[in-house]
PDB file of N, CA, C and O in Angstrom:
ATOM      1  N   UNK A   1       0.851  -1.177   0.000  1.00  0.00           N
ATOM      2  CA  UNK A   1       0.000   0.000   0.000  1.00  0.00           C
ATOM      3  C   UNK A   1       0.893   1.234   0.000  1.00  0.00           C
ATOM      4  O   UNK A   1       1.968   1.267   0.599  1.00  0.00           O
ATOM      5  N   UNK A   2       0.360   2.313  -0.748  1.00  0.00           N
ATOM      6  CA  UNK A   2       0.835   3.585  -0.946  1.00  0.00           C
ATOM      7  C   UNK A   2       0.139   4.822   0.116  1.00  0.00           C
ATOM      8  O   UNK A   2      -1.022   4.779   0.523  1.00  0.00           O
ATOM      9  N   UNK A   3       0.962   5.719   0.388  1.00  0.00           N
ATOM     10  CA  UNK A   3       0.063   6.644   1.408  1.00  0.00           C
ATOM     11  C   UNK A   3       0.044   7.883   0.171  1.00  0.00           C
ATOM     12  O   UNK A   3       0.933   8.364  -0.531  1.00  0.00           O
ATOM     13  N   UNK A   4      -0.975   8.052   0.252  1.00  0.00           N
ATOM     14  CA  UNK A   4      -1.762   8.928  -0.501  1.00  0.00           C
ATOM     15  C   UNK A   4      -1.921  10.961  -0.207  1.00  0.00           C
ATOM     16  O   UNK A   4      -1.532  11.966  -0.801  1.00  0.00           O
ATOM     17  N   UNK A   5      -2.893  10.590   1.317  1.00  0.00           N
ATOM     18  CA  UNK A   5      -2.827  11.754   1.740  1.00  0.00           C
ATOM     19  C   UNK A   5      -2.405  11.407   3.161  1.00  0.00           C
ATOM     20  O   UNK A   5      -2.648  10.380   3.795  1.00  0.00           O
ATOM     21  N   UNK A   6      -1.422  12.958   3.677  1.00  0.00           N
ATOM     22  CA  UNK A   6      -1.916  12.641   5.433  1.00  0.00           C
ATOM     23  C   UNK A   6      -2.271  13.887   6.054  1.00  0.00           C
ATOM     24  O   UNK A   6      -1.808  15.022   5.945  1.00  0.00           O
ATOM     25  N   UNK A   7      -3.128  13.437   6.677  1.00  0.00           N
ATOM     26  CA  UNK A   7      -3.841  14.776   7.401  1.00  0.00           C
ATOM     27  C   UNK A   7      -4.298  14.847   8.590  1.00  0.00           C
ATOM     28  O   UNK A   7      -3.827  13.836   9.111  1.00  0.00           O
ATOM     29  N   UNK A   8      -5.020  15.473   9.510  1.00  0.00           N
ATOM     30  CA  UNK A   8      -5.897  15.216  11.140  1.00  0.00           C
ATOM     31  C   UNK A   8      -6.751  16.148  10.513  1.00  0.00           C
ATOM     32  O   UNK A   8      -7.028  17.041  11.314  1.00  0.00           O
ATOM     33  N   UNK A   9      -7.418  16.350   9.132  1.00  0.00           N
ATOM     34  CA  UNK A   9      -8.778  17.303   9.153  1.00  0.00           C
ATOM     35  C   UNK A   9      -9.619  16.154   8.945  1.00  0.00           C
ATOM     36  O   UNK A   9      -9.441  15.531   7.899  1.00  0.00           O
ATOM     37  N   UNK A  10     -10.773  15.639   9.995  1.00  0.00           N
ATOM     38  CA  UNK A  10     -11.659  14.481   9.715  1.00  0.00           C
ATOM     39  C   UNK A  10     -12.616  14.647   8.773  1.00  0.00           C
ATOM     40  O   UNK A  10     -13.248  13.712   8.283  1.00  0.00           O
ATOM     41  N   UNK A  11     -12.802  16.159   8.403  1.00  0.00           N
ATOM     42  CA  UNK A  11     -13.922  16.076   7.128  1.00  0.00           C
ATOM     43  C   UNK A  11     -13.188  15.833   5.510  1.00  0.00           C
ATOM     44  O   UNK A  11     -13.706  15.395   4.483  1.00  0.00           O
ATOM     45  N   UNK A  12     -11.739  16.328   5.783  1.00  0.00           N
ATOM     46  CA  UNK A  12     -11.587  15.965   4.731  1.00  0.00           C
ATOM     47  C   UNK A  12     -11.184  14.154   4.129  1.00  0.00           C
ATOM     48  O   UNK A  12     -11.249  13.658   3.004  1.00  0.00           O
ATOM     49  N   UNK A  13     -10.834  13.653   5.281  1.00  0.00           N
ATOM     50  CA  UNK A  13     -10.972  12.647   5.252  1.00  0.00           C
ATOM     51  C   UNK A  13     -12.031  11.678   5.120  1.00  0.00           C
ATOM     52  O   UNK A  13     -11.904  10.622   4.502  1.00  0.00           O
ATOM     53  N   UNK A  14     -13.266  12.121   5.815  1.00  0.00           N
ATOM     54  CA  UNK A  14     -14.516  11.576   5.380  1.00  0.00           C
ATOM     55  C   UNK A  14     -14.382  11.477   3.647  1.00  0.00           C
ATOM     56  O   UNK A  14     -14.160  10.506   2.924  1.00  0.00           O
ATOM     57  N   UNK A  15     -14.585  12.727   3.374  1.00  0.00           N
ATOM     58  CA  UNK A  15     -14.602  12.920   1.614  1.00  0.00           C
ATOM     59  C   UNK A  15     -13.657  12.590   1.361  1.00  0.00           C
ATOM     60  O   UNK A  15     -14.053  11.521   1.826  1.00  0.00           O
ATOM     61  N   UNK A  16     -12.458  12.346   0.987  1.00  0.00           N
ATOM     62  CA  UNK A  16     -12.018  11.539   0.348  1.00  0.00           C
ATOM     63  C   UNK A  16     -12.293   9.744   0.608  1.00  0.00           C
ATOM     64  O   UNK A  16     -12.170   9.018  -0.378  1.00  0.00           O
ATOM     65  N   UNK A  17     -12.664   9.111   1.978  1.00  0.00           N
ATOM     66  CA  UNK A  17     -13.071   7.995   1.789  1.00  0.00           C
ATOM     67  C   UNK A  17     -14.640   8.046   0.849  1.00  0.00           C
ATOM     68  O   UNK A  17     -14.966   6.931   0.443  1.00  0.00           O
ATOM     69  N   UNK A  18     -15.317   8.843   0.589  1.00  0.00           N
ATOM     70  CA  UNK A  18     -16.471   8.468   0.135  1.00  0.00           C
ATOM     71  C   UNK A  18     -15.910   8.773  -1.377  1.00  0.00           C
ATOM     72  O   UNK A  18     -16.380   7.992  -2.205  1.00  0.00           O
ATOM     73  N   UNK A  19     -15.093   9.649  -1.854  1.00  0.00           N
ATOM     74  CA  UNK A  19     -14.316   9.509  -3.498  1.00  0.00           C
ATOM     75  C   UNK A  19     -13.830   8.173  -3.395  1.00  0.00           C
ATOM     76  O   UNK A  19     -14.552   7.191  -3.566  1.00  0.00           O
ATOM     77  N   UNK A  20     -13.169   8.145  -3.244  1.00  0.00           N
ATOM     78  CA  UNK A  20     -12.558   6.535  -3.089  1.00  0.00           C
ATOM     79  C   UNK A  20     -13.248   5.555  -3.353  1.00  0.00           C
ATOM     80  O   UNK A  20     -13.296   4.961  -4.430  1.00  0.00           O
ATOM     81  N   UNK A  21     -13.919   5.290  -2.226  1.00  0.00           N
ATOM     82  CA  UNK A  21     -15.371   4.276  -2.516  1.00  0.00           C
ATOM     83  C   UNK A  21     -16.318   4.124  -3.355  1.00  0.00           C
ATOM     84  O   UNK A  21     -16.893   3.053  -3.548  1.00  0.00           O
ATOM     85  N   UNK A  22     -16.613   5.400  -4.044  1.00  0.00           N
ATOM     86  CA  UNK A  22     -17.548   5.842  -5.204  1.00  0.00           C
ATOM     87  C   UNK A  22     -16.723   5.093  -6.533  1.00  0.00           C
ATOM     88  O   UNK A  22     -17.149   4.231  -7.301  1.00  0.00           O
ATOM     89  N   UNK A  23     -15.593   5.661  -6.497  1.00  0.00           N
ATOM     90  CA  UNK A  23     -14.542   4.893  -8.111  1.00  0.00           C
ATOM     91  C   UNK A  23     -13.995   3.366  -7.450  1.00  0.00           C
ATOM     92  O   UNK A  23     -13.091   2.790  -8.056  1.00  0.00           O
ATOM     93  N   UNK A  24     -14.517   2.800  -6.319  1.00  0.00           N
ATOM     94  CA  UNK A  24     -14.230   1.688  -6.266  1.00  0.00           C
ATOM     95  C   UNK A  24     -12.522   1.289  -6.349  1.00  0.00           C
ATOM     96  O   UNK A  24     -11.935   0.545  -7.135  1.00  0.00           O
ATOM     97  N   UNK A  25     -12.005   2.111  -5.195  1.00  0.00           N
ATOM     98  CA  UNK A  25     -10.646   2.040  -5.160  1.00  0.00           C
ATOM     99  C   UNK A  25     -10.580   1.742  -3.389  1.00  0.00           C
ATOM    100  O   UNK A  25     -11.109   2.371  -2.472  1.00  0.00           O
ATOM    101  N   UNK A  26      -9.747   0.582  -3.372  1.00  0.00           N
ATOM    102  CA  UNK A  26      -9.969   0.077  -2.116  1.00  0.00           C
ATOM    103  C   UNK A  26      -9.022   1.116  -1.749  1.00  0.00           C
ATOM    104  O   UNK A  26      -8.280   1.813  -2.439  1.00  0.00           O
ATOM    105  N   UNK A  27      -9.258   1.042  -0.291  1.00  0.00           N
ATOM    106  CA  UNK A  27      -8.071   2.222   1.090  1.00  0.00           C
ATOM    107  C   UNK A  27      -8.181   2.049   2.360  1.00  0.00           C
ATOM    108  O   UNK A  27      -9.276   1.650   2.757  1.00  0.00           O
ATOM    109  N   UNK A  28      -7.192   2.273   3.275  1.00  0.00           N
ATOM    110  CA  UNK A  28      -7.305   2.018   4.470  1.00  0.00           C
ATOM    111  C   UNK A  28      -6.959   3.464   5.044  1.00  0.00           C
ATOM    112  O   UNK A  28      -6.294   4.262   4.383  1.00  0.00           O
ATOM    113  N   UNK A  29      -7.519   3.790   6.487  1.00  0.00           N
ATOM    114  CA  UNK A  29      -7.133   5.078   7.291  1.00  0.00           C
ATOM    115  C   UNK A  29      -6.125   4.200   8.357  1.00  0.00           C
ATOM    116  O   UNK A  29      -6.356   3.596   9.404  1.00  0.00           O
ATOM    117  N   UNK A  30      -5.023   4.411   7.640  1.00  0.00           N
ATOM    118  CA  UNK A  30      -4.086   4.038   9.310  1.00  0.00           C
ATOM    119  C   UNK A  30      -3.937   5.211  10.613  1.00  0.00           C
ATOM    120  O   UNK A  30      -4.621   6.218  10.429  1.00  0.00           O
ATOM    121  N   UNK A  31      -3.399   5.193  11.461  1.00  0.00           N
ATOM    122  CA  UNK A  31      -3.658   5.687  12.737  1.00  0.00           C
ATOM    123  C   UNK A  31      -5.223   6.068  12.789  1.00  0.00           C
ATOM    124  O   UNK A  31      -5.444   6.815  13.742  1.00  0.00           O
ATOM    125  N   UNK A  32      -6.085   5.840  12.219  1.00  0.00           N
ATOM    126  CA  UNK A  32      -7.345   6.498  13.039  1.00  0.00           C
ATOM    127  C   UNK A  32      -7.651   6.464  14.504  1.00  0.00           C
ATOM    128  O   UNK A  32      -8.206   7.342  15.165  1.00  0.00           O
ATOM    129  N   UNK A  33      -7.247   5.434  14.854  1.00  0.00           N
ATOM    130  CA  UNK A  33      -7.517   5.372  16.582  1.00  0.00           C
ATOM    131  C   UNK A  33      -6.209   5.645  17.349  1.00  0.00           C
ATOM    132  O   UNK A  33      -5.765   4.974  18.281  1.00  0.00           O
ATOM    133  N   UNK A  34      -5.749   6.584  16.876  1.00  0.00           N
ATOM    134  CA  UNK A  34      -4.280   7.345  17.982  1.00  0.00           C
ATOM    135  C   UNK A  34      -5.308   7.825  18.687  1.00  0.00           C
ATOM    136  O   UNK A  34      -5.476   7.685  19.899  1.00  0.00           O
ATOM    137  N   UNK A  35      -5.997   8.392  17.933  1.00  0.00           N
ATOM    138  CA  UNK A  35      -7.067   9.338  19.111  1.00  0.00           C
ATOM    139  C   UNK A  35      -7.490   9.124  20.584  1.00  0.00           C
ATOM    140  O   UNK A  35      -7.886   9.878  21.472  1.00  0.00           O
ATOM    141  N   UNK A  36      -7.214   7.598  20.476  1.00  0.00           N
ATOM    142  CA  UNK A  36      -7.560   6.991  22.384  1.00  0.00           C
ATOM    143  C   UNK A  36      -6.157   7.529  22.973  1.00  0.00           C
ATOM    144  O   UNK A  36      -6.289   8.089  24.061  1.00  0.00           O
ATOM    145  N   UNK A  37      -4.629   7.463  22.390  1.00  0.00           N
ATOM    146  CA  UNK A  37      -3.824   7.690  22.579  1.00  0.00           C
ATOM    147  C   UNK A  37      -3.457   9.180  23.003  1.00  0.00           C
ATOM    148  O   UNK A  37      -2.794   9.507  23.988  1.00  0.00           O
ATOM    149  N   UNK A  38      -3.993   9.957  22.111  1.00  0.00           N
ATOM    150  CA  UNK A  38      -3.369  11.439  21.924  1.00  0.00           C
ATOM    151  C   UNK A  38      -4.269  12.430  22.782  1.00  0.00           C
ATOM    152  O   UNK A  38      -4.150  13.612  23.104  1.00  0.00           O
ATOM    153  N   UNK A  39      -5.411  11.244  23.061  1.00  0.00           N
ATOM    154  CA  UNK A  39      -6.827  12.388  23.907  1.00  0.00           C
ATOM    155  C   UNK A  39      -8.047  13.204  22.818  1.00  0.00           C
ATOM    156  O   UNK A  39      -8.826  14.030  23.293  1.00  0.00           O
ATOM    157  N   UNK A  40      -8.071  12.748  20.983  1.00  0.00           N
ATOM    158  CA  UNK A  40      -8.991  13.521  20.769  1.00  0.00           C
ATOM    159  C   UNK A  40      -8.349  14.494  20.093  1.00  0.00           C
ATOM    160  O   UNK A  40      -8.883  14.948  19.081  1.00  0.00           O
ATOM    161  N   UNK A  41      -7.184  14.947  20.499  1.00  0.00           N
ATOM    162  CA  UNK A  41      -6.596  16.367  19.792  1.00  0.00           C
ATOM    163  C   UNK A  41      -6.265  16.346  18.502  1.00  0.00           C
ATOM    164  O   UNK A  41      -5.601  17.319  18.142  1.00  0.00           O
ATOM    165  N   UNK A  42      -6.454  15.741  17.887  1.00  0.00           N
ATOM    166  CA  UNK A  42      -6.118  15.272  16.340  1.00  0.00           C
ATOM    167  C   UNK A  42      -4.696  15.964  16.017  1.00  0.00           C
ATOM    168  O   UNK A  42      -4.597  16.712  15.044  1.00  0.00           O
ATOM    169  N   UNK A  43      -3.519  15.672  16.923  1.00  0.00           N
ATOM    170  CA  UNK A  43      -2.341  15.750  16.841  1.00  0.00           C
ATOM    171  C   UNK A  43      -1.556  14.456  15.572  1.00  0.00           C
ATOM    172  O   UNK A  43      -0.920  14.886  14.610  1.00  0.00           O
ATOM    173  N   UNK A  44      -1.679  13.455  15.717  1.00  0.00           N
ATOM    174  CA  UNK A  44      -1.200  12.837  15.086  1.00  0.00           C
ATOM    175  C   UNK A  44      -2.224  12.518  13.566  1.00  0.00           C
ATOM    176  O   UNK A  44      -3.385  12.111  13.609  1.00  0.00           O
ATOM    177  N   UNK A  45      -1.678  12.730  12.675  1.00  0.00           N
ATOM    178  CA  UNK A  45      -2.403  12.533  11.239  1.00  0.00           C
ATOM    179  C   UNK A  45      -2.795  11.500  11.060  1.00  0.00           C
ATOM    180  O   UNK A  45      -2.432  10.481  11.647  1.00  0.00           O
ATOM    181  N   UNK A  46      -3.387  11.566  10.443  1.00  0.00           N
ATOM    182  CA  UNK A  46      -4.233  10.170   9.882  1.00  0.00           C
ATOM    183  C   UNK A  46      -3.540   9.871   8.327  1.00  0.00           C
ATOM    184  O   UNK A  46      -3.273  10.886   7.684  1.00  0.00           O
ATOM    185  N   UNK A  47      -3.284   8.755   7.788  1.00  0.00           N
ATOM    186  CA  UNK A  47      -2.966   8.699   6.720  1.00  0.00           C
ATOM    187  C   UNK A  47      -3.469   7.673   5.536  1.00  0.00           C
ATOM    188  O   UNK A  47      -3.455   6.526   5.982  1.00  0.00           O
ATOM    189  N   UNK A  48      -3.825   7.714   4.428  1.00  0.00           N
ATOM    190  CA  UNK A  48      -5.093   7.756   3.759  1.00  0.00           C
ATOM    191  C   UNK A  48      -4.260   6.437   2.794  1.00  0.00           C
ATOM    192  O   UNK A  48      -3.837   6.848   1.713  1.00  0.00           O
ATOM    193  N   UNK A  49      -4.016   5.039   3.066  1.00  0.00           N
ATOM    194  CA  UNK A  49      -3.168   4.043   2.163  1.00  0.00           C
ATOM    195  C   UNK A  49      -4.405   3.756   0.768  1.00  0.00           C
ATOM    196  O   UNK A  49      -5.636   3.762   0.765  1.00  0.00           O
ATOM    197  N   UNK A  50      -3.633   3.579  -0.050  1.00  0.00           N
ATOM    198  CA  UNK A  50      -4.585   3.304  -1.758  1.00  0.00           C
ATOM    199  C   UNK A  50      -3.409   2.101  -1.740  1.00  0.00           C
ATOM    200  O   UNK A  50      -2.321   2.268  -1.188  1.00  0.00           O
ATOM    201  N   UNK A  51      -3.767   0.957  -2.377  1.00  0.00           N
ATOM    202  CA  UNK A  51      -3.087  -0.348  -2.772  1.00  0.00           C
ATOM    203  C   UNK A  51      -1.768  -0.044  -4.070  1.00  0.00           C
ATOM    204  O   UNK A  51      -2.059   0.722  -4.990  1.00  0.00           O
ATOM    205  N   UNK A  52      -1.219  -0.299  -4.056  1.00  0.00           N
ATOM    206  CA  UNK A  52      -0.100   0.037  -5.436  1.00  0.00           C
ATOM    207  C   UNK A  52      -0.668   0.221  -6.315  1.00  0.00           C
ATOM    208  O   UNK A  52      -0.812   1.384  -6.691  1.00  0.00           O
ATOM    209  N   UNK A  53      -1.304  -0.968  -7.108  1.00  0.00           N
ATOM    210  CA  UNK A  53      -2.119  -0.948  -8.463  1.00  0.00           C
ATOM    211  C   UNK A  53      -3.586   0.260  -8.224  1.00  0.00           C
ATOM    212  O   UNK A  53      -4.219   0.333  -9.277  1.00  0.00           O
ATOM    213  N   UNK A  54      -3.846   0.646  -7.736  1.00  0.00           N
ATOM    214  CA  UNK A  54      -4.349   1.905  -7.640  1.00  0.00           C
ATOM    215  C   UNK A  54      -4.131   2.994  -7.462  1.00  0.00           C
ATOM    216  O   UNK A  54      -4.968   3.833  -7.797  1.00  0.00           O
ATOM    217  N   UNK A  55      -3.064   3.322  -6.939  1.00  0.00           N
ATOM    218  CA  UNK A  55      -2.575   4.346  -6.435  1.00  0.00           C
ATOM    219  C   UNK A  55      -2.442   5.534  -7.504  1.00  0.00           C
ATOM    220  O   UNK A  55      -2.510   6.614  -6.916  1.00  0.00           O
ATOM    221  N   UNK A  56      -2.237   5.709  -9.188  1.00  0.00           N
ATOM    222  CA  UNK A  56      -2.603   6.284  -9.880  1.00  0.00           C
ATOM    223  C   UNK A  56      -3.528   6.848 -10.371  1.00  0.00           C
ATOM    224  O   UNK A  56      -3.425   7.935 -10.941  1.00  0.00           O
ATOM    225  N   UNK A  57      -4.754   6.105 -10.212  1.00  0.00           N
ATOM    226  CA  UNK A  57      -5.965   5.708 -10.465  1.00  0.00           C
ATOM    227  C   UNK A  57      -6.457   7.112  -9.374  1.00  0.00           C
ATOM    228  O   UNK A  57      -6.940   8.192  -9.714  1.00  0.00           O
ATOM    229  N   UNK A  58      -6.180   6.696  -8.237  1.00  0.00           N
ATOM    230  CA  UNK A  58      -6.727   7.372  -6.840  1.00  0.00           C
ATOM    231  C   UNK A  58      -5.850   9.187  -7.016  1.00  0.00           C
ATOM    232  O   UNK A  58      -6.431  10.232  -6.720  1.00  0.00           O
ATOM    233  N   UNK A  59      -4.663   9.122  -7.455  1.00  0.00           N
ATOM    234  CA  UNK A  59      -4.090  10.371  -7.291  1.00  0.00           C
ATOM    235  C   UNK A  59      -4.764  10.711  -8.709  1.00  0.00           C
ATOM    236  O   UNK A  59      -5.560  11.607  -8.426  1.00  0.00           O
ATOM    237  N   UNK A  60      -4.829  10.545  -9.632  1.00  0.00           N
ATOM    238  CA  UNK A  60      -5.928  11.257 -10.598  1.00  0.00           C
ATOM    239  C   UNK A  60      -7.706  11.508 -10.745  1.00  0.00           C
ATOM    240  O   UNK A  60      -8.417  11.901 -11.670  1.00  0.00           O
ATOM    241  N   UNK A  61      -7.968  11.079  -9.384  1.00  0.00           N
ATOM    242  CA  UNK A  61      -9.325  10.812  -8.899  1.00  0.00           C
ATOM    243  C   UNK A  61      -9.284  12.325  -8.064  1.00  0.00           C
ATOM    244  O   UNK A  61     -10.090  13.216  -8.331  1.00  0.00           O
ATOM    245  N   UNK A  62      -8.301  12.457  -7.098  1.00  0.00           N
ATOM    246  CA  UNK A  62      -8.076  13.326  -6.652  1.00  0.00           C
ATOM    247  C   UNK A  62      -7.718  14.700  -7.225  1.00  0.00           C
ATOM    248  O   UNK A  62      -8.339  15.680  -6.812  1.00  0.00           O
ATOM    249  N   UNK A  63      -7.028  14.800  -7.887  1.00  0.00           N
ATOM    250  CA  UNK A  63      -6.450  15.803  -8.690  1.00  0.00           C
ATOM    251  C   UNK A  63      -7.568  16.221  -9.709  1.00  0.00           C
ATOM    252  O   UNK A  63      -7.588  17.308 -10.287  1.00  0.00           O
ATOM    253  N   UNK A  64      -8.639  15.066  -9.879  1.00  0.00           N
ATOM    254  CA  UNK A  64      -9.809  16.256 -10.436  1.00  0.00           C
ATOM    255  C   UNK A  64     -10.573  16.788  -9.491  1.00  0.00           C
ATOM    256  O   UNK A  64     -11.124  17.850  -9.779  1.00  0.00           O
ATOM    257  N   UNK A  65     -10.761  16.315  -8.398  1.00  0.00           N
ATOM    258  CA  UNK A  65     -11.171  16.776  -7.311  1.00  0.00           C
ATOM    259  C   UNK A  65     -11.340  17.960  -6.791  1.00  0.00           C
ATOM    260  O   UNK A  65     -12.231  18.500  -6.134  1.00  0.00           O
ATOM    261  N   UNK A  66      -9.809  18.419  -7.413  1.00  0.00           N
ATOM    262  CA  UNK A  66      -8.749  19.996  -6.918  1.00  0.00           C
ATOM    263  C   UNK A  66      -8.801  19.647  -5.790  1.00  0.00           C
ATOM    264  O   UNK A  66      -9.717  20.114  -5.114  1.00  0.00           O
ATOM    265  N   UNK A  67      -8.041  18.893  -5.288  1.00  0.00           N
ATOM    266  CA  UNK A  67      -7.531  18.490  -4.265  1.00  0.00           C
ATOM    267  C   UNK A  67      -5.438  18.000  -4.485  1.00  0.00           C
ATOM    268  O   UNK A  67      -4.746  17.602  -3.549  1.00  0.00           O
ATOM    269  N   UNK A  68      -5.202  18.097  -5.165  1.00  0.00           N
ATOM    270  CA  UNK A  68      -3.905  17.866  -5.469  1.00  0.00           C
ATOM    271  C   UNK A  68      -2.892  18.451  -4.627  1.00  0.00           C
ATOM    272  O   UNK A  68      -1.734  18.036  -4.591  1.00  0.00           O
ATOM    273  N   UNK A  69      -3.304  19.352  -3.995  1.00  0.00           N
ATOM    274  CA  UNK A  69      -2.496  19.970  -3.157  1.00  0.00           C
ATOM    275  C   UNK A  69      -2.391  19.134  -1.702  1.00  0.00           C
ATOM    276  O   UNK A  69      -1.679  19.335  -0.719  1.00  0.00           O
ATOM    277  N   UNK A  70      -3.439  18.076  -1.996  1.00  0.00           N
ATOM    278  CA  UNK A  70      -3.852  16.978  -0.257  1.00  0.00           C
ATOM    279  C   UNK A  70      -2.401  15.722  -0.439  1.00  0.00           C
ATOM    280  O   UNK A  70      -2.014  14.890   0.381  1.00  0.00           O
ATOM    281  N   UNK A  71      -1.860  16.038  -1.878  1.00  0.00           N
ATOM    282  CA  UNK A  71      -1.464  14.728  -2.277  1.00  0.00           C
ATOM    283  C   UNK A  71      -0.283  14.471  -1.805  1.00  0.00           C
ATOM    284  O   UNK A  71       0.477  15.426  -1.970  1.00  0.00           O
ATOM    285  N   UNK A  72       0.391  13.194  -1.063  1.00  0.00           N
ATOM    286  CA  UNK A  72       1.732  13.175  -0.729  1.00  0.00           C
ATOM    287  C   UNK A  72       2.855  13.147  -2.081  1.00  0.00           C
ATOM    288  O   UNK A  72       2.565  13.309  -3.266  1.00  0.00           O
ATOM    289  N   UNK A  73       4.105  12.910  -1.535  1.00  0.00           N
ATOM    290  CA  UNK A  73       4.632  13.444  -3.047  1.00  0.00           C
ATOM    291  C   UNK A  73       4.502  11.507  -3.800  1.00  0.00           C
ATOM    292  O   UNK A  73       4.087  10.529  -3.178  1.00  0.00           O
ATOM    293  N   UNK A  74       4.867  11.530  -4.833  1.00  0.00           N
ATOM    294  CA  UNK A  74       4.828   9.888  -5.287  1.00  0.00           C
ATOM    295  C   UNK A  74       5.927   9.515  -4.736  1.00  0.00           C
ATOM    296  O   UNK A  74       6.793  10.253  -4.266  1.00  0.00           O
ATOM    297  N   UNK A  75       5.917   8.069  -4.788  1.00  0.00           N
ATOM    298  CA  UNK A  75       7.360   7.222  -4.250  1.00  0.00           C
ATOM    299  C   UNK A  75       8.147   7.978  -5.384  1.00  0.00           C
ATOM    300  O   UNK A  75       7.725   8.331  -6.485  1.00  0.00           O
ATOM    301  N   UNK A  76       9.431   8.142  -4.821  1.00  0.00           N
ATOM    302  CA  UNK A  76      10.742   8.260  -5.193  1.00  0.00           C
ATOM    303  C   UNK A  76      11.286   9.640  -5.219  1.00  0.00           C
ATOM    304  O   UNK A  76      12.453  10.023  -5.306  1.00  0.00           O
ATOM    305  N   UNK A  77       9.924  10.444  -5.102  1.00  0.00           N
ATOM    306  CA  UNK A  77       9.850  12.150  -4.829  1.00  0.00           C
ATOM    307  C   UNK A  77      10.207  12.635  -3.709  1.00  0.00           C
ATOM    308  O   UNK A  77       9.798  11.949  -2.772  1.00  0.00           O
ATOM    309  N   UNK A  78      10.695  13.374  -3.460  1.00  0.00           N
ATOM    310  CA  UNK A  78      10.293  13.929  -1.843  1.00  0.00           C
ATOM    311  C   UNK A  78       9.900  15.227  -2.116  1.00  0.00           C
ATOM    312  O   UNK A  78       9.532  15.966  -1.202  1.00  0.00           O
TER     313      UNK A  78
END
């Protein structure tokens, strides 16, 4: 899996899981439950994994979105 976006804004995260789901691109939210950890403060980001073989698919899903600016850089970028 590829990390996509990372963020602690939960609405934008909502919407992008419901883009996602709509074009039928599987994803996982890793850390979502730091939150028992951190107290709630949405200190630690949440980060938005798309599978390899999607991961193009999903960053051009996004980028019509106008959301491109949410996007991490691609592997091999920094």
């Amino acid at each position: 899996m590829e990390e996509l976006v990372r963020t602690n804004d939960p609405v934008l995260i909502s919407f992008l899981e419901s883009i996602l789901q709509e074009a039928g691109i599987k994803h996982f939210v890793a850390d979502g439950n730091m939150s028992v950890l951190e107290g709630s403060l949405t200190m630690i980001p949440r980060r938005i994994l798309v599978a390899s073989d999607q991961i193009r698919a999903a960053r051009r899903l996004l980028r019509e979105a106008g959301l491109d600016h949410e996007l991490r850089p691609e592997s091999g970028q920094s």
